[in-house]
N, C-alpha and C positions, 0 to 999 in steps of 0.2 A: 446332019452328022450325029446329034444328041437325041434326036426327037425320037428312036427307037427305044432309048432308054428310058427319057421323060418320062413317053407311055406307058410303061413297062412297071415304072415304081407308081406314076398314078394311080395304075388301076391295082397295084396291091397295098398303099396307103389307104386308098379311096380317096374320091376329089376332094373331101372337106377339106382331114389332115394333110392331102398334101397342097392344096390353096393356101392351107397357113402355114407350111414352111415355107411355102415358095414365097409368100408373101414379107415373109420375115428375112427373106435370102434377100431380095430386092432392098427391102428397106439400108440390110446391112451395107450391099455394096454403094445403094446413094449416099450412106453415111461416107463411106468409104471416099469417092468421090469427091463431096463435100471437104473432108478435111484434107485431102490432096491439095485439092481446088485454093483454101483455106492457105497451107503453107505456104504454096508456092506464091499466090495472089492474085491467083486468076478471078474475075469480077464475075456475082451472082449470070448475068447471063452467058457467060462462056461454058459455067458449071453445069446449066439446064444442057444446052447444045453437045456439053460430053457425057450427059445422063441418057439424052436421047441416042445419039450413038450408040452408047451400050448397052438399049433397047434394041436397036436397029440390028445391032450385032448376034445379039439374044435370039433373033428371032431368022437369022441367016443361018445360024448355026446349030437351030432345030432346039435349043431349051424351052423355046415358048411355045411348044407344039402343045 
């Protein structure tokens, strides 16, 4: 669905710049994650398994292209 777009700002970034925002976009959302995970009290491995997911998701829906 996204992986038109992906493409589209990578190749006018260039892969460096946009490896490091992509790179800094992930970190945020496992942060993100993380202090969800955090409030609610969901234990270190259930946080990995919903980090994974929204890898798995990332990549169904064409951002990881």
């Amino acid at each position: 669905m996204f992986a038109p777009i992906v493409i589209l700002v990578r190749q006018q970034l260039g892969k460096a710049k946009f490896n490091q925002i992509r790179g800094k976009a992930i970190a945020l959302h496992c942060q993100t994650i993380t202090n969800f995970c955090n409030r609610v009290g969901i234990d270190a491995k259930q946080r990995q398994n919903l980090i994974r997911l929204a890898k798995s998701n990332g990549k169904t829906l064409g951002l990881l292209a």
